[in-house]
MIKOL-433373 format. One record per residue (C-alpha): x, y, z. Coordinates in Angstrom, 1 decimal. Each point is the difference from the previous one (the first is absolute). Layout:
SITE|east|north|up
SITE|X|Y|Z
...
This chain:
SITE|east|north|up
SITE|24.1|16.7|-11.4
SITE|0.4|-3.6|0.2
SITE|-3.4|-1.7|-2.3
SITE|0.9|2.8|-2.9
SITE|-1.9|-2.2|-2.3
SITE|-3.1|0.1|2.0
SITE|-2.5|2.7|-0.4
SITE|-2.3|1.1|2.5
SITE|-2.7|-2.1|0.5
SITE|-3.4|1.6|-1.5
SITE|-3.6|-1.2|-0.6
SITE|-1.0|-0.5|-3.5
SITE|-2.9|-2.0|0.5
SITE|-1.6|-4.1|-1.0
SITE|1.2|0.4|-3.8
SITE|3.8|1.4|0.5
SITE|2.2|-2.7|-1.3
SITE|3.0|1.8|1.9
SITE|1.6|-2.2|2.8
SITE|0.7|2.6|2.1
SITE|-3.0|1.7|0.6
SITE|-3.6|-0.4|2.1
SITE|-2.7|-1.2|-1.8
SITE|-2.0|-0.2|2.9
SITE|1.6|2.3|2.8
SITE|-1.0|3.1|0.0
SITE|0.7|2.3|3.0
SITE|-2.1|2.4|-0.5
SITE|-3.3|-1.4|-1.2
SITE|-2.6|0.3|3.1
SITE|-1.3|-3.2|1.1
SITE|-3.0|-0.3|2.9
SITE|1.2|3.8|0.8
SITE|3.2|-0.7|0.0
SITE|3.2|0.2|-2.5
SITE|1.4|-3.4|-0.7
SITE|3.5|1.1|1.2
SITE|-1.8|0.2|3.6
SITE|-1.3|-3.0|-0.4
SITE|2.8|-1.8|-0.7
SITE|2.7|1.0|2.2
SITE|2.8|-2.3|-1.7
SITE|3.5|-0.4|1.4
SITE|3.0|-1.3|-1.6
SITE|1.8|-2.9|1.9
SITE|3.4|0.9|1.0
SITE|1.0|-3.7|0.3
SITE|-0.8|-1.9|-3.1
SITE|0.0|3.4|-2.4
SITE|3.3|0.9|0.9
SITE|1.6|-3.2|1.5
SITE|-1.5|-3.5|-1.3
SITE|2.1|-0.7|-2.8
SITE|-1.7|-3.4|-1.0
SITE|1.8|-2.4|2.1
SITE|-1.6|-3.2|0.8
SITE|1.0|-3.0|1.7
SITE|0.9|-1.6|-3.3
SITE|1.7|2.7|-1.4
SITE|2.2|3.3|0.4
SITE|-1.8|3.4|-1.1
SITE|-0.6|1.2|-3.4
SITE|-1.0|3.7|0.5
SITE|3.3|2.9|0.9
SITE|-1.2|1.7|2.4
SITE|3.7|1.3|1.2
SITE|-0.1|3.4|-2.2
SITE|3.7|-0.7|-0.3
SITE|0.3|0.3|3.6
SITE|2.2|-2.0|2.3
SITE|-2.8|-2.8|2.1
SITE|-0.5|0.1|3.2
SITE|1.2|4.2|-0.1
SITE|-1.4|3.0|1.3
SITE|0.4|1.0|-3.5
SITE|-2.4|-2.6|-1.4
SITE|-2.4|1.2|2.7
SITE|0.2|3.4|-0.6
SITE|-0.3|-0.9|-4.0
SITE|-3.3|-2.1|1.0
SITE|-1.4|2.9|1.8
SITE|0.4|2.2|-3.8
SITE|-1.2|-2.7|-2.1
SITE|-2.7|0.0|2.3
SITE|-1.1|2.8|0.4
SITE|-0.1|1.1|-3.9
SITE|-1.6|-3.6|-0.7
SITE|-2.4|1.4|2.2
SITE|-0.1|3.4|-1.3
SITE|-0.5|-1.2|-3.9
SITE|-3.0|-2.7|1.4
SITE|-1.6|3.4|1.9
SITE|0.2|-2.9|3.0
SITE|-0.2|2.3|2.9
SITE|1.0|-2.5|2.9
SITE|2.7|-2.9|0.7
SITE|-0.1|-2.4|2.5
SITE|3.2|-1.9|1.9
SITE|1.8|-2.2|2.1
SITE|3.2|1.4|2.2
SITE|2.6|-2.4|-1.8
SITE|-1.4|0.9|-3.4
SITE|1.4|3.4|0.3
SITE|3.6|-0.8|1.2
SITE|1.8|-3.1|0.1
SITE|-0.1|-1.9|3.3
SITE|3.2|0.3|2.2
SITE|1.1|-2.6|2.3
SITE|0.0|2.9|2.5
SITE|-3.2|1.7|0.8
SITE|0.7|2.7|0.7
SITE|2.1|0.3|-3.2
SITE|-3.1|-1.0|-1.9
SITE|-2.0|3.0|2.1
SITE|2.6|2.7|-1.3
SITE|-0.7|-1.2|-3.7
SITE|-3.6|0.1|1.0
SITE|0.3|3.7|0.9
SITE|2.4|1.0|-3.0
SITE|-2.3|-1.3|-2.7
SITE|-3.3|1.1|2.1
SITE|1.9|3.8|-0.4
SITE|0.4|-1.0|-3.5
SITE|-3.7|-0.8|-0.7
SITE|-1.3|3.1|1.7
SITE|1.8|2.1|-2.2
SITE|-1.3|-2.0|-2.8
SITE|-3.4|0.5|0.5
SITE|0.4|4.0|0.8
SITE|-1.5|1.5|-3.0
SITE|-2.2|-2.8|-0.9
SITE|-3.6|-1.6|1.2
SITE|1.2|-3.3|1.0
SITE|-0.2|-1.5|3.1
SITE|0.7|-3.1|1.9
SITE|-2.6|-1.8|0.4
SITE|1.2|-3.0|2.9
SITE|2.5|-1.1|1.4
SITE|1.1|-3.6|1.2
SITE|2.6|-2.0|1.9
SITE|1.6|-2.9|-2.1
SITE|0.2|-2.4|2.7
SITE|0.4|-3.0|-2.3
SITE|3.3|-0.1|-2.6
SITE|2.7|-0.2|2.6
SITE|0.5|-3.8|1.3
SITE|-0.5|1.6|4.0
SITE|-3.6|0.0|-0.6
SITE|-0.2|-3.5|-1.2
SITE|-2.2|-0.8|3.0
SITE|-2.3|3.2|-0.8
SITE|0.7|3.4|1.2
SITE|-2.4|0.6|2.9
SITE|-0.6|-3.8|0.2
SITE|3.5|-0.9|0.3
SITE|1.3|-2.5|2.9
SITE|3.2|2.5|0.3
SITE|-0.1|2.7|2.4
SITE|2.8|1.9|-1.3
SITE|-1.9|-0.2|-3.9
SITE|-3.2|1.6|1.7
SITE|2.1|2.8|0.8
SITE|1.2|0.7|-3.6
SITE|-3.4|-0.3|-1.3
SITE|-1.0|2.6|2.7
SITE|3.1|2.1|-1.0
SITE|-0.8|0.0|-3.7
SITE|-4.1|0.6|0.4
SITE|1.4|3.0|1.9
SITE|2.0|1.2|-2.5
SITE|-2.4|-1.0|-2.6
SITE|-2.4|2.4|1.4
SITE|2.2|2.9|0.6
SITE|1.0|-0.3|-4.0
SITE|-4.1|-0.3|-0.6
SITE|-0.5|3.7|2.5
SITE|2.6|1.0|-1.5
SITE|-0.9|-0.3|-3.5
SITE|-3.5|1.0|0.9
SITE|-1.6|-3.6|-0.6
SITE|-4.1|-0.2|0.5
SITE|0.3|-3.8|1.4
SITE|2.5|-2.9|0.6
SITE|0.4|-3.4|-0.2
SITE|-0.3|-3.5|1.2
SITE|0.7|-2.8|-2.3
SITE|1.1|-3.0|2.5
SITE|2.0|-2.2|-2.6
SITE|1.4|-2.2|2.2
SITE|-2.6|0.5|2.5
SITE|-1.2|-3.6|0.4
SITE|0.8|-3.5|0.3
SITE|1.6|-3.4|-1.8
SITE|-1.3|-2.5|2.2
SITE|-2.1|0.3|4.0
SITE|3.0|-2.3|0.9
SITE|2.3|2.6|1.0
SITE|-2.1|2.9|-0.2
SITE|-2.4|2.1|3.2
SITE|-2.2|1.4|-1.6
SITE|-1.7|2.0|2.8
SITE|3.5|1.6|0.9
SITE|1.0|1.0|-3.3
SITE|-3.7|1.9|-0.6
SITE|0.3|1.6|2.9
SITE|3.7|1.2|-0.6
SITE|-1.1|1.2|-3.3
SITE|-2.8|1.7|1.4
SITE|2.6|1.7|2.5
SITE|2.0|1.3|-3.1
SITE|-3.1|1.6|-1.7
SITE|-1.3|1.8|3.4
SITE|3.5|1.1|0.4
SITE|0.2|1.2|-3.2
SITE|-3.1|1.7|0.2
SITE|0.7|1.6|2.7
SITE|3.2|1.8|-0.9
SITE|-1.5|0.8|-3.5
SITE|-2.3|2.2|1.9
SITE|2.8|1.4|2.0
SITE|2.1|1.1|-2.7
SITE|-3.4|1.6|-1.6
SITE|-0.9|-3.0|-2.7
SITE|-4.0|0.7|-0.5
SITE|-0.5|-2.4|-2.8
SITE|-0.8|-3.5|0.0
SITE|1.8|-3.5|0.7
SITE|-0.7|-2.7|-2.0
SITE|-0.2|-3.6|-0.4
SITE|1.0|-1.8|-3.3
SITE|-1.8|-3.3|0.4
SITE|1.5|-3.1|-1.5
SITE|-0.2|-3.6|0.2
SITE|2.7|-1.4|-1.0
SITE|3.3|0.3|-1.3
SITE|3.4|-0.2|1.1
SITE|-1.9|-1.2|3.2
SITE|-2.3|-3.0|-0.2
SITE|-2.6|1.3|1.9
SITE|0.0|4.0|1.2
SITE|-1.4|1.8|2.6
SITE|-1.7|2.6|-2.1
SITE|-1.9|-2.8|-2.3
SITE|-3.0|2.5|-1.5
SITE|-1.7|3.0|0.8
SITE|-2.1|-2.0|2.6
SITE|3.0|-0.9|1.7
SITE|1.5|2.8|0.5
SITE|-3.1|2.2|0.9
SITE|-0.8|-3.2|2.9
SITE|4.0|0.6|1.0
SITE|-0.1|3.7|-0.1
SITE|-3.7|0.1|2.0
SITE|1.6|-2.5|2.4
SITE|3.3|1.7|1.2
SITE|-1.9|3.7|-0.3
SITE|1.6|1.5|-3.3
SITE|-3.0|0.1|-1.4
SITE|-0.6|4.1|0.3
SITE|3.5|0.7|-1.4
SITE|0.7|-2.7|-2.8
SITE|-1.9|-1.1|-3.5
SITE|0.7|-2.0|-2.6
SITE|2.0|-0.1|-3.3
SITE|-1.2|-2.3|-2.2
SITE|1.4|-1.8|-2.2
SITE|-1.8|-1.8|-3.3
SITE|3.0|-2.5|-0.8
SITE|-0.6|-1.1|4.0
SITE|-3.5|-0.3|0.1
SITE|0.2|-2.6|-2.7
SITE|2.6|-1.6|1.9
SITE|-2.1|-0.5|2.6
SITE|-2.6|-1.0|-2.3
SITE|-2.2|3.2|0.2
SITE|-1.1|1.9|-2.9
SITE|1.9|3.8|0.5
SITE|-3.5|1.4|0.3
SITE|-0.9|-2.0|2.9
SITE|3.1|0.9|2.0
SITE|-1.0|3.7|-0.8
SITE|-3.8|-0.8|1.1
SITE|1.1|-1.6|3.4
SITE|2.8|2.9|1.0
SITE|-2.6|2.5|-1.3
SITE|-3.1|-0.7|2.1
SITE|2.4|-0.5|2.9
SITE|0.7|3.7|-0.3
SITE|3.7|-0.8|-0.9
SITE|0.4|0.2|-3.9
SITE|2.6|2.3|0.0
SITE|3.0|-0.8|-3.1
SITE|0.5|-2.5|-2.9
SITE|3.1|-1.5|-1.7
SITE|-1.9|-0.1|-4.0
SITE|1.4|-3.0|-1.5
SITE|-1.0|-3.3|-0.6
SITE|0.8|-4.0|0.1
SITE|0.4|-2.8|-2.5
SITE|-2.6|-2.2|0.9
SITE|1.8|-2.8|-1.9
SITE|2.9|0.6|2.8
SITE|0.1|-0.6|3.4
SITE|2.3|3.0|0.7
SITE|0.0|3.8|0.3
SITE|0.7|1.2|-3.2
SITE|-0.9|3.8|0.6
SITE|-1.1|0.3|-3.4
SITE|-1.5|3.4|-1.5
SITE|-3.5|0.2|-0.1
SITE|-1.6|-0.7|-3.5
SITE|-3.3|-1.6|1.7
SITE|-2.5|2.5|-1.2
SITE|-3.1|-2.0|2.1
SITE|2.1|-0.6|3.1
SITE|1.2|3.9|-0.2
SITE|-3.6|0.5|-0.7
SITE|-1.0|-1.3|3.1
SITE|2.9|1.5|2.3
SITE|-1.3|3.5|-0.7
SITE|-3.5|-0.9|0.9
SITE|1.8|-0.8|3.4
SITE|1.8|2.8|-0.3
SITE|-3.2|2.6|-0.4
SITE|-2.7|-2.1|2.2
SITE|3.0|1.0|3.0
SITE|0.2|3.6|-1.2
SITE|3.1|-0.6|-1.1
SITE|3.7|-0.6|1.2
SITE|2.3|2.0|2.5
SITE|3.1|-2.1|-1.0
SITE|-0.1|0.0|-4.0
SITE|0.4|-2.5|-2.6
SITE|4.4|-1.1|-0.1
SITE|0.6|-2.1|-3.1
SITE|2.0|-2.8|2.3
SITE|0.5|-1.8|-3.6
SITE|2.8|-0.5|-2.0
SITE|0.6|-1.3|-3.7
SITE|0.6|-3.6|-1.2
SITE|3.3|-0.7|-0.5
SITE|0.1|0.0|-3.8
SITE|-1.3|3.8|0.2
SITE|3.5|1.2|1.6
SITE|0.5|3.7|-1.6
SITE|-1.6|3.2|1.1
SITE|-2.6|0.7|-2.3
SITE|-0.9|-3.6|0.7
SITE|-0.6|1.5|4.2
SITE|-1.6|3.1|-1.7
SITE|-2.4|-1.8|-1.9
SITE|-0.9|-2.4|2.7
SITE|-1.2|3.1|1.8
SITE|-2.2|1.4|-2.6
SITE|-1.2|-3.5|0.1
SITE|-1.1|0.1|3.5
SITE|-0.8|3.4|0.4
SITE|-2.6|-0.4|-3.2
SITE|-1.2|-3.3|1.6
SITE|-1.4|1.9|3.5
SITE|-1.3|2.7|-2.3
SITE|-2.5|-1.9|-2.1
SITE|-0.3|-2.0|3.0
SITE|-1.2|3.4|1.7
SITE|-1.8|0.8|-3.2
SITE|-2.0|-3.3|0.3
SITE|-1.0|0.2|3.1
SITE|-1.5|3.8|-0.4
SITE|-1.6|-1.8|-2.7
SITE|-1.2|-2.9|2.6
SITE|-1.3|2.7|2.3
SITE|-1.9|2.5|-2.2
SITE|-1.7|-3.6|-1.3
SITE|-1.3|-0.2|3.0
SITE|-1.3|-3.9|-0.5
SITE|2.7|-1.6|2.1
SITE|-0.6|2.2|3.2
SITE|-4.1|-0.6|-0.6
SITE|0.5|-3.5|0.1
SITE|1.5|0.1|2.9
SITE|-2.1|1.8|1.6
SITE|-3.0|-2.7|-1.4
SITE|1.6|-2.6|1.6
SITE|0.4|0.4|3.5
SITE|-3.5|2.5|-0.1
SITE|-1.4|-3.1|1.8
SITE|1.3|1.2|3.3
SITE|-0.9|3.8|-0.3
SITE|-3.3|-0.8|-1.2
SITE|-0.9|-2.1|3.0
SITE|-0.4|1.8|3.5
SITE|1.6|-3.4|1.7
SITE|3.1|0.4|-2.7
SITE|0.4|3.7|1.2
SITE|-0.2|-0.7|3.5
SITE|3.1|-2.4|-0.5
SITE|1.8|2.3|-2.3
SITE|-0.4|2.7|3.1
SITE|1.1|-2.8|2.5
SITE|-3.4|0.4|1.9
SITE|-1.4|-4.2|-0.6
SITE|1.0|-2.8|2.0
SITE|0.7|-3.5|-1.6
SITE|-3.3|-1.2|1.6
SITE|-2.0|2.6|-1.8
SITE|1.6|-1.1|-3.1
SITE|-0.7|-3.6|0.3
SITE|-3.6|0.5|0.9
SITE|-0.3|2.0|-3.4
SITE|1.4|-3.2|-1.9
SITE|-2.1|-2.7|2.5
SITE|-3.3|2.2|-0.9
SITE|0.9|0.4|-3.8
SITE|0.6|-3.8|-0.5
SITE|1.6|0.0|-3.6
SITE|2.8|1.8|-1.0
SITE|0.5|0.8|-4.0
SITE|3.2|0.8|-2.3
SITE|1.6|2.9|0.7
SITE|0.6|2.6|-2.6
SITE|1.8|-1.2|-2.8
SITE|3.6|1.0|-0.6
SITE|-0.4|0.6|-3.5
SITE|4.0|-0.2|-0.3
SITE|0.0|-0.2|-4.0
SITE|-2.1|2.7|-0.7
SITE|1.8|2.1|2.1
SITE|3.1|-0.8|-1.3
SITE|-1.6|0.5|-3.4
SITE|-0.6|3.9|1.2
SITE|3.5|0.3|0.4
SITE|0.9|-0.9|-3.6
SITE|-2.4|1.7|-1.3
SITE|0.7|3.3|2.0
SITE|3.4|-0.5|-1.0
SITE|0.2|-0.9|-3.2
SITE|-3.6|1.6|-1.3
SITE|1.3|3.2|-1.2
């Protein structure tokens, strides 16, 4: 046992004063038919749990997260695959997500790095023999080494494109392997510095390639779960590919991918890109291709990603009425957060879970709350009831007027008034008073 001071992880409800338990998550308790635990599919992050150790650009790390084991060893990542699995165990977190190079270290030989892959992929299926936990996705980290300084499947380097096709491959035989129910896209360095040295319309187009490709032999080797795109703005690349949801749905529709890949959203890149996290949800969701989420959050004071935990009770609030107006997610919730750098001991990483794991459960609360209300969705429906209630408006909702019909109807009527009025703070007053009522 390596956390021996850290009990399992139990709900005690709002008034427990105990920093180790749920006051708000609990598993079992049925929510809109459903327990919360199936809800909230959450997944630990095998990167920053087990591997950030609080380094910064200004600063080495402050958290030990060697478990006395040599860095850079098979060792270490056979000890991260133990800590793991009871961390997961004692949070009754029944998923993980990760990236190939989190799992072993990186060897300047591939195929060196492969045979590490395979060891601690045997080491992991043994692990989770005997238990319910599963790996959720999988991904490619085509971003750390310095090869992929010109992007991965945007690179300008022939020979690069092939080791970002060699690890993808690999990638997904570890995710098939481990019976993973989606995998990953996040283009880091998929994007541009300046249009001065930069084709944009080849570099789409080879990353395009990459995807199909890797579509295609996902299939092959029997992969029936999703891809996904993690959109993001910004940062390490000025401008990337992937921007926001709308983005990459108008990439994916454009090259064909659309059938086979969804999104992951994140809420720390949606502000980055100066969305709300709600509306990324909205515009993946109505596109048919809400499919995962990364729950953290951002400092809005920083420009940055600071993969905070989630603590926003009114933006998690708002998430989950994504969540349940798409019928839910087939990729989960994976806590791709990580503790400031002050907070640098394990109950520290424990606690920061409870923290986010009780944020998405009131925020799932809430919006139950929101729904059996019933205000909000009758609003809605009052607003745009000017089209259904006119047999000209439901000609154009059926696609059956002409834009000569339609300006006859406004020549004939003359005068046009005020549309329906928004009525923004009241209905924002329905949400603190749904919320905070009882």
């Amino acid at each position: 046992m390596i956390f021996k001071n850290i009990p399992e992880i139990k709900y005690e409800g709002a008034k427990s004063k105990n920093p180790l338990a749920f006051k708000f998550y609990d598993k079992d308790k049925v929510v809109l038919g459903k327990k919360m635990s199936e809800h909230l599919e959450f997944a630990m992050s095998w990167w920053h749990t087990l591997g950030a150790n609080g380094t910064d650009m200004f600063g080495v790390g402050t958290a030990d997260k060697s478990f006395g084991k040599e860095l850079n060893s098979m060792d270490l990542a056979k000890a991260k695959v133990d800590a793991g699995f009871e961390f997961m165990q004692k949070l009754g977190i029944k998923y993980f997500c990760f990236h190939d190079v989190d799992l072993v270290p990186e060897d300047k030989d591939i195929n060196v790095t492969n045979k590490r892959l395979d060891e601690i992929s045997d080491y992991i299926l043994e692990k989770m023999q005997g238990t319910d936990i599963k790996c959720l996705w999988g991904t490619a980290n085509m971003f750390s080494n310095p090869r992929f300084m010109n992007g991965a499947g945007s690179t300008n380097d022939f020979d690069v494109y092939t080791f970002a096709c060699a690890q993808v491959k690999k990638a997904l035989d570890i995710t098939v392997k481990l019976g993973g129910r989606g995998f990953v896209f996040w283009g880091g360095r998929e994007g541009y510095e300046t249009l001065l040295n930069t084709d944009v319309k080849f570099e789409l187009e080879n990353i395009a390639r990459l995807m199909t490709m890797a579509r295609d032999y996902g299939r092959k080797i029997g992969f029936k779960g999703d891809f996904y795109i993690e959109p993001k703005p910004k940062e390490p690349m000025k401008h990337q590919y992937d921007f926001d949801a709308a983005t990459a749905i108008g990439f994916l529709k454009a090259h064909n991918l659309d059938k086979d890949f969804k999104l992951n959203i994140e809420a720390n890149h949606a502000t980055l890109a100066g969305h709300t996290f709600e509306h990324d949800l909205r515009i993946a969701s109505i596109n048919g291709m809400l499919g995962s989420i990364d729950a953290n959050q951002g400092d809005y004071l920083l420009g940055w990603d600071t993969d905070e935990f989630p603590f926003d009770v009114y933006s998690a609030t708002y998430a989950m009425l994504e969540v349940l107006n798409n019928g839910g997610l087939t990729g989960g919730f994976n806590f791709d957060a990580k503790t400031r750098r002050p907070s640098n001991t394990w109950e520290d990483t424990f606690e920061a879970y409870i923290l986010g794991m009780d944020t998405f459960a009131l925020g799932l609360l809430n919006a139950e709350k929101i729904i059996n209300d019933g205000r909000l969705e009758e609003f809605l429906n009052n607003k745009y009831a000017s089209f259904k209630n006119n047999e000209l408006g439901k000609k154009l909702i059926n696609n059956e007027t002409t834009l000569e019909e339609l300006a006859s109807y406004a020549v004939n009527k003359k005068t046009c008034d005020l549309p329906h009025s928004g009525k923004q703070e009241y209905l924002e007053s329905i949400i603190n008073q749904v919320m905070f009522g009882n």
